[in-house]
Every structure is written in C-alpha cells, then in structure tokens.
C-alpha positions in Angstrom: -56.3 -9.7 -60.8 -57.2 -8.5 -64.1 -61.2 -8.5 -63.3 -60.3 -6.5 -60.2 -58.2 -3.6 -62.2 -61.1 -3.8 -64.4 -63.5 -2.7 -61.6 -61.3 -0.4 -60.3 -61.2 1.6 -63.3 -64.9 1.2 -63.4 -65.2 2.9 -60.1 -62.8 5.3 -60.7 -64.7 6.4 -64.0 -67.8 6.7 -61.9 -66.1 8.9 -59.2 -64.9 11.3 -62.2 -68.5 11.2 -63.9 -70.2 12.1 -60.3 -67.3 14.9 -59.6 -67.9 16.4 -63.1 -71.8 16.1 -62.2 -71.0 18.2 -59.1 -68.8 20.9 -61.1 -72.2 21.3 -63.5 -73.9 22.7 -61.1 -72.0 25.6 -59.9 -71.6 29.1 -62.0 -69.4 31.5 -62.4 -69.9 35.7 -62.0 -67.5 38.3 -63.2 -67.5 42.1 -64.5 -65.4 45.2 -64.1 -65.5 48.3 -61.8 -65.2 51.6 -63.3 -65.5 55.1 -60.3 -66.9 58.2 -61.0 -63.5 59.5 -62.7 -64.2 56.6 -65.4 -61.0 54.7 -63.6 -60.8 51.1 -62.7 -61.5 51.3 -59.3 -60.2 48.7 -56.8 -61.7 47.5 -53.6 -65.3 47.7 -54.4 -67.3 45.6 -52.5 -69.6 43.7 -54.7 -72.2 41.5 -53.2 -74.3 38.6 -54.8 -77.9 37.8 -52.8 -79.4 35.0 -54.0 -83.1 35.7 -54.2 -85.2 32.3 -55.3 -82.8 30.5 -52.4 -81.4 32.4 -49.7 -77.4 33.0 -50.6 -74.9 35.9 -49.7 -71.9 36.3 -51.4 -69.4 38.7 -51.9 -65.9 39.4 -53.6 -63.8 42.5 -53.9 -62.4 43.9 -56.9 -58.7 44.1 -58.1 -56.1 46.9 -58.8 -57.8 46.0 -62.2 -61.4 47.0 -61.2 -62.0 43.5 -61.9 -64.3 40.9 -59.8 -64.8 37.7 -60.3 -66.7 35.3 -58.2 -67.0 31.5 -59.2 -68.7 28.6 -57.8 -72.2 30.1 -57.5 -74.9 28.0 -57.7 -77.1 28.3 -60.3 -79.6 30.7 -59.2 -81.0 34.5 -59.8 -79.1 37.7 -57.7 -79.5 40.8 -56.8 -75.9 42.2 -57.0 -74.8 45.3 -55.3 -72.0 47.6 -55.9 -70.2 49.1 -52.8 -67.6 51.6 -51.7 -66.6 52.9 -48.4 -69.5 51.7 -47.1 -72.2 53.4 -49.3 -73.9 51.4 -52.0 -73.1 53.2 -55.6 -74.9 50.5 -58.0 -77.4 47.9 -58.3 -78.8 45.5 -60.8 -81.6 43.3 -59.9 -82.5 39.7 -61.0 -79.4 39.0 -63.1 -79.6 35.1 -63.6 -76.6 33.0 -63.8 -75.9 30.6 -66.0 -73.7 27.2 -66.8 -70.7 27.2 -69.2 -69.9 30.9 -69.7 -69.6 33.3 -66.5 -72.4 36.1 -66.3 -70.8 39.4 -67.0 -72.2 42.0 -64.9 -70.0 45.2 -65.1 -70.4 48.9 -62.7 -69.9 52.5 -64.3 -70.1 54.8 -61.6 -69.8 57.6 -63.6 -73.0 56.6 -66.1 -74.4 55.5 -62.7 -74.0 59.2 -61.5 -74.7 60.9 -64.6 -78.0 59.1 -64.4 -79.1 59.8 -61.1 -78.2 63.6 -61.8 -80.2 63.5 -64.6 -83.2 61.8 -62.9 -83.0 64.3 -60.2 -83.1 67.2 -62.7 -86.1 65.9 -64.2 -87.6 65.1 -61.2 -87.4 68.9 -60.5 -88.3 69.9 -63.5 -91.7 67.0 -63.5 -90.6 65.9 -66.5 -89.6 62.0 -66.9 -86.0 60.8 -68.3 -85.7 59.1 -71.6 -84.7 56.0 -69.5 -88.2 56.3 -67.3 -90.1 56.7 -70.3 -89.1 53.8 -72.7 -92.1 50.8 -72.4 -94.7 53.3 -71.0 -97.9 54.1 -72.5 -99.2 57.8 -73.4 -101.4 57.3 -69.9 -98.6 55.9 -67.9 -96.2 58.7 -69.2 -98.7 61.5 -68.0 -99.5 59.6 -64.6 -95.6 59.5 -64.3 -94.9 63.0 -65.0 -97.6 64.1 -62.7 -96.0 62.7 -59.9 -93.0 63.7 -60.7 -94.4 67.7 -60.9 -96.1 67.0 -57.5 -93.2 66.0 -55.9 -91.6 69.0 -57.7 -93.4 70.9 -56.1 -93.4 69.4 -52.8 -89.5 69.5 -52.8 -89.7 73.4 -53.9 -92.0 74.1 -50.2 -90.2 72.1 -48.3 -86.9 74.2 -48.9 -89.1 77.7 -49.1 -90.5 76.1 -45.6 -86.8 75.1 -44.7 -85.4 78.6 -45.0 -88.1 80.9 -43.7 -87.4 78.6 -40.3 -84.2 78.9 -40.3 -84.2 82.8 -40.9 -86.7 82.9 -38.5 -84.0 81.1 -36.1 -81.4 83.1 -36.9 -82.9 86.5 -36.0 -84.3 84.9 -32.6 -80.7 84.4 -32.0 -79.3 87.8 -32.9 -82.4 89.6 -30.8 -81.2 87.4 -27.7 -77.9 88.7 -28.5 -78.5 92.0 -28.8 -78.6 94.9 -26.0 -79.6 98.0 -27.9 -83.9 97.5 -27.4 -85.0 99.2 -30.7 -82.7 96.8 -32.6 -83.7 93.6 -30.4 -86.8 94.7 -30.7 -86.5 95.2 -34.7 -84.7 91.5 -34.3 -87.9 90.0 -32.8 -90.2 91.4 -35.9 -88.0 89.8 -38.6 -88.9 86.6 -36.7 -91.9 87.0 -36.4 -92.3 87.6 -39.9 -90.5 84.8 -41.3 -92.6 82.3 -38.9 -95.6 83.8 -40.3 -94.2 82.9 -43.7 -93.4 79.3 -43.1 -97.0 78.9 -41.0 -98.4 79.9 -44.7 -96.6 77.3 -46.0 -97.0 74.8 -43.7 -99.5 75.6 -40.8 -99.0 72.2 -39.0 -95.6 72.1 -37.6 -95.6 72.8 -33.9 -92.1 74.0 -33.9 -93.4 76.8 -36.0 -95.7 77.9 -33.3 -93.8 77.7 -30.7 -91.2 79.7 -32.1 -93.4 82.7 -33.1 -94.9 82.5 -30.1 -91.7 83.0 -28.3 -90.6 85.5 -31.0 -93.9 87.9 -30.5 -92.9 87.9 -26.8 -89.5 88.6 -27.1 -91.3 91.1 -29.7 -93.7 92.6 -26.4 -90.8 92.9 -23.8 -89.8 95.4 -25.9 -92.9 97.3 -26.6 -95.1 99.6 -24.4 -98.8 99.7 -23.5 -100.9 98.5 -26.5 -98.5 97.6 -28.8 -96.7 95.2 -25.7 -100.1 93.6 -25.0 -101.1 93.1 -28.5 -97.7 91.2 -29.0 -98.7 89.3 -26.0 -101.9 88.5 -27.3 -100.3 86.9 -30.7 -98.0 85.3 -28.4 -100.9 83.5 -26.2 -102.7 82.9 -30.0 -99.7 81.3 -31.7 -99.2 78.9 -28.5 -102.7 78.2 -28.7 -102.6 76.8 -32.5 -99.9 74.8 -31.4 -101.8 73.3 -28.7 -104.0 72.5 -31.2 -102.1 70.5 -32.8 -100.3 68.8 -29.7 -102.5 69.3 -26.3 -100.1 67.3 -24.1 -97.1 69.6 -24.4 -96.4 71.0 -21.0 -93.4 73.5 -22.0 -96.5 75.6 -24.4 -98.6 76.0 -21.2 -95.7 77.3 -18.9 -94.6 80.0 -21.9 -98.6 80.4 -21.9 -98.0 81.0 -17.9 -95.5 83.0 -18.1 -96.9 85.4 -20.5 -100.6 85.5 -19.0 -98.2 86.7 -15.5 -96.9 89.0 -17.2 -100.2 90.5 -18.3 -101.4 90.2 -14.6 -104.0 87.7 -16.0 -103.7 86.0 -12.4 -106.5 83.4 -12.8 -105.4 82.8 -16.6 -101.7 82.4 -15.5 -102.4 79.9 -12.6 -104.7 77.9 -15.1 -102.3 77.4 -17.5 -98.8 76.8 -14.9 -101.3 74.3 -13.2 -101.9 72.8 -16.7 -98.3 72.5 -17.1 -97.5 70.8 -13.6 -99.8 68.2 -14.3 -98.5 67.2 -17.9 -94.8 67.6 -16.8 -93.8 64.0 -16.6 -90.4 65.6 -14.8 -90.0 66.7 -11.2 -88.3 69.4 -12.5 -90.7 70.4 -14.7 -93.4 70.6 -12.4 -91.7 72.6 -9.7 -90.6 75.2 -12.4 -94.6 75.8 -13.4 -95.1 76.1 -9.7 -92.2 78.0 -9.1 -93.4 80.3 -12.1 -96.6 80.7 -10.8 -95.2 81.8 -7.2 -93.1 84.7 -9.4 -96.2 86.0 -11.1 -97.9 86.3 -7.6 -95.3 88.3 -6.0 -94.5 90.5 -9.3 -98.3 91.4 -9.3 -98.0 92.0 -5.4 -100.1 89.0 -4.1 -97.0 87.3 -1.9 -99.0 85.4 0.4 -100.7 83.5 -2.5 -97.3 83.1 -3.4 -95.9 80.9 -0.7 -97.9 78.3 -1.4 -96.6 77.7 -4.7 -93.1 78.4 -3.8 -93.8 75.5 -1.5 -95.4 73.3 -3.8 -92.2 73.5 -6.0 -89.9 72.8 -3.0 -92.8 69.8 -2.7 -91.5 68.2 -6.5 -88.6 69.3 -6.3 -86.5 68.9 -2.9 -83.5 70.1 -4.6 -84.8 73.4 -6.2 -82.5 76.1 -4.1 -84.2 79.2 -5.6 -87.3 77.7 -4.4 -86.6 77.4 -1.5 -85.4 80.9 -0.7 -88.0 82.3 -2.4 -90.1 80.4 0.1 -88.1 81.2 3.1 -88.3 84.4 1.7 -92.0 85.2 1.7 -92.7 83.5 5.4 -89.5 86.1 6.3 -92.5 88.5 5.1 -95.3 87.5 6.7 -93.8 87.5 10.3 -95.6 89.4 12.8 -95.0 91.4 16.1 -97.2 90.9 19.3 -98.0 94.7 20.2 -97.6 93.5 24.2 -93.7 92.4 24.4 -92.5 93.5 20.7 -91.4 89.6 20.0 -91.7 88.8 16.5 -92.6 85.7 15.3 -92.4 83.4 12.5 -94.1 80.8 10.4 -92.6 77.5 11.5 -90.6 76.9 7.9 -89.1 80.1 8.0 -85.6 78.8 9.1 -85.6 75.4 7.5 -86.2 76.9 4.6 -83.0 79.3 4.2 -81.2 76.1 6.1 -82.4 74.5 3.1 -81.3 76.8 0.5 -77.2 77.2 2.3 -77.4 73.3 2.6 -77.8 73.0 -1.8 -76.6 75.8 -2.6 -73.7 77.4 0.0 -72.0 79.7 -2.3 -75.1 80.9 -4.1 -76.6 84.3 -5.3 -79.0 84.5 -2.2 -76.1 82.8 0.4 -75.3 86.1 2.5 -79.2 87.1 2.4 -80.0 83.2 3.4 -77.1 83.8 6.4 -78.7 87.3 7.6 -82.0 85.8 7.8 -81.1 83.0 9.9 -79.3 85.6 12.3 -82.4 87.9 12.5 -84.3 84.7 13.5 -82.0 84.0 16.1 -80.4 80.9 14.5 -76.8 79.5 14.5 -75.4 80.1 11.5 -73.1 77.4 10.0 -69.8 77.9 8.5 -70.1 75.3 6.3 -72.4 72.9 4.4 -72.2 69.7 3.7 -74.0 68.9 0.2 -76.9 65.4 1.1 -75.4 62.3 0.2 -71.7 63.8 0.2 -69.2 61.6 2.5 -67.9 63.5 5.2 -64.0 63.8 6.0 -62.4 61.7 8.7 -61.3 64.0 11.1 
C-alpha cells in the first residue's frame, strides 16, 4: 500500500513538472491606450500577428485604456492599434518574451503629432529628425530628394486638381446660362483653365475631352471665323485625346458632331462611322448613325439621310426618334404619277410612324406620326400597346 502512495505521488509530481513545462512556453502582452486628446481610450482594437509562425490575436482595451493579452506563444508580432475601424498605430517585430509580459503601449496623440510633422516635411522636402537618425550624409540627401520630388509632385497634382475643377465649374455655369455673351464668356474661362491643366499635365484624356467640348460650347456662340476657329480647337483637342486613347467611341461622335456642324460631310460621316464601329453598345451605335442622318438633313442632303436614319432603327429597334425621323424622310421622298395624281410611297413609310406610336404613344412627334398615317390612308389606332406588355383581359 505504501509502495503504491509512493508511486502515486511520483506520478503526480510528474504531471505538475509537465503542466509547469506547458505554462513555460506561453507569454504574456500588455500596454496602455492613450487617443488623440491624451485620454485613456477604451475599446481599441489591438491585434497581435504572429510573423515567424502564422498567429492572429486580438484583445480590446478597458475603460482603463489598458490591454492585456496572455498566453501567447513565444514568438515575434506585428501589433496593430485600431479604432472604429481605421488603424491609428503600429509597431513591427516586437518579440515576446518568458517571465515578464512585453509592454507595448499606443499614444495616439505622439502618433498624430508625428505623422503631422512628417507630412510637413514631406512638403517642405526636408526629412524629420525621426527619418534622419542612423542615415548617412548620402542617404540623408538621397532621402530629402525624394521627399522634394514628391513635394513637388503633390504641389501639381493639386494646381492640376483645381484648374479641372474650375474648368468644370464654368462648363456648368455656361450650360446654365441663357444670356449668349455671358455663356459664351462662360465657355472661354473653360477653355482657359483646360489649357492650364493640359500644361500641367498633357496626358489626361479627361482634359481633352473637356476642352474640346468647352471650345464648342465656345463656337455655338460665335459667328463666322471666330465660330469655325473654335471648331477647329475643338476637332484639335479631340484629336490629342485620341492620341492618347484611339478606341474611344464618345471622342469620334463629338468629332461627328462638330465636323456636321461645319458641313464637313465626308469628315463628319468618317468619324460617326468610326464611332458605330467602336461602340460596343446598341445604343451607341444607333446614336452615331442617328447623328449622321441629322447632319445630312441640316446640310439639305435628306435622301442620304434615310439611310442612316435606317441604320439606327437597324441597332437600335427601340430608338422612337429614329424611327420618325425615318418615316419622316420617306414621307419626303413620295412621288405623284402625273397620269391619275396618286401619290405613292416608299414601302416603310407607314411602318415606320406605326413604329414610332407603338414606343412612344404620347411622344413629341405623336400627333405628326397620327397625321401621317391618315394622309397615307392608314387606320389610325387609338391606342398602343408597348412590345412585351401583357394585355388586359377583357
């Protein structure tokens, strides 16, 4: 009995000499949270990533501002520092240790008083105090001469920043405006501040594409050569953006547009027909054909026009205007036979306005749609019933 007690206690010494074994090898972490008003701050979210072994840990901080995380094992972190979802703090390769816990402590407000001060210097290309301690003379000058280019680099950006957004502003104000001269007046203080940002940065398509629009705002304004040499920056400025990105088919329509405008027919139909095939839309492509049907009939040439109203109508079943304009245009080209006074029609004529009431029955061009159809001796309907709507039960 007594050799069996003995063994027991043998064993159970064991057990305790393995268990405090096990305790050995954990660690403990611990340190206090100040915020940027120098308070103890609770609830920050401090997390432990073990980096020679993967680990994640993490523990919030008390009404206190203190943390404490134990049972780590031994190891080296990366700990963050985190509140409301934002990380404040971090400190890199802190490595923990038996016995005593490893105090690693967060002062938001040094924290931020540091990063303000970095910034300024940054600004200024100088280096902090901080920065500089353990570099040599060369690695100090390498360091502050990164620091002044990026200086400098911050400085154009926001000069770049705000002539845009002037720019912006004053194509807003000119769309707004109804008095000419001072739409017109609108349209040059765009165009000037584009030109300013294009100096600063002259590969940014969006400054491009905004002078461009802003010189022929500028020319619908203007009059004989003043109007076409605002069209001709226009087509210029659209042109350097193209240079930059060929594929975009939006350019080539405003490109369209303006060379229609200009009654630069084969120009205009070059560039439209440019845009249809880059358009990756429908929509898009019946709009450049759609366009180029408008600058036909505004420079007089509406039987050219037709086709392209058509072609629209082709991409784009559901394009109403198109299809008016279309119906339109074969209404035009109708013709009498000088023996019995009949007049005839191109076969589309009708199915075309039918079209147009059927997508769009309350539209702009309705009552002209309904008086063409009665002049071509077709029954009028009452009422359309949009495609794909469900019908009522009668």
């Amino acid at each position: 009995m007594l050799a069996q007690l003995r063994r027991s206690l043998l064993f159970l010494g064991l057990a305790l000499i393995a268990a405090g074994g096990a305790w050995a090898q954990t660690t403990t972490m611990e340190g206090d949270v100040k915020g940027q008003d120098g308070q103890p701050l609770k609830g920050a979210v401090i997390v432990l990533d073990r980096t020679d072994i993967k680990g994640h840990y993490q523990v919030k901080s008390d009404k206190k501002g203190h943390w404490l995380y134990t049972g780590l094992p031994f190891g080296k972190y990366d700990l963050t520092c985190t509140v409301n979802g934002q990380v404040m703090d971090k400190v890199t390769g802190v490595q923990s240790k038996y016995g005593d816990s490893t105090v690693v402590d967060f002062d938001l407000q040094k924290t931020a008083a540091a990063h303000q001060a970095q910034q300024q210097a940054a600004n200024a290309g100088q280096a902090t105090p901080d920065a500089e301690r353990g570099m040599s003379k060369e690695q100090k000058e390498q360091y502050e001469a990164q620091l002044k280019q990026r200086s400098e680099a911050m400085k154009k950006n926001k000069a770049l920043n705000d002539a845009y957004n002037a720019a912006q502003d004053a194509m807003k104000q000119a769309d707004a405006e109804q008095d000419k001269a001072k739409k017109g007046a609108d349209y040059q203080a765009a165009v000037d501040k584009f030109n300013q940002a294009s100096q600063l940065d002259a590969n940014q398509v969006a400054i491009w594409d905004g002078m461009g629009e802003a010189y022929a705002g500028l020319a619908r304004t203007q009059t004989g050569d003043d109007q076409t040499k605002s069209y001709d920056a226009a087509i210029d400025a659209y042109k350097k953006s193209l240079a930059i990105k060929p594929d975009d088919a939006a350019v080539y329509n405003q490109m369209g547009n303006i060379y229609g405008a200009e009654k630069k027919i084969p120009e205009a139909t070059e560039a439209l027909n440019k845009a249809a095939d880059l358009n990756p839309t429908p929509q898009g492509k019946a709009k450049a054909f759609f366009n180029m049907g408008a600058n036909l009939v505004n420079t007089g040439k509406p039987e050219q026009a037709a086709d392209f109203f058509k072609k629209a109508t082709d991409a784009d079943p559901s394009y109403a205007e198109a299809w008016f304009q279309y119906g339109s245009i074969l209404m035009m080209s109708g013709k009498v036979d000088p023996k019995t006074g009949a007049q005839t029609y191109p076969p589309d004529t009708a199915s075309a306005f039918k079209k147009y009431l059927e997508l769009q029955p309350s539209g702009s061009h309705a009552q002209e749609a309904q008086a063409m159809l009665q002049a071509l001796g077709e029954k009028v309907e009452t009422q359309y019933t949009a495609p794909g709507a469900r019908k009522k039960k009668q």
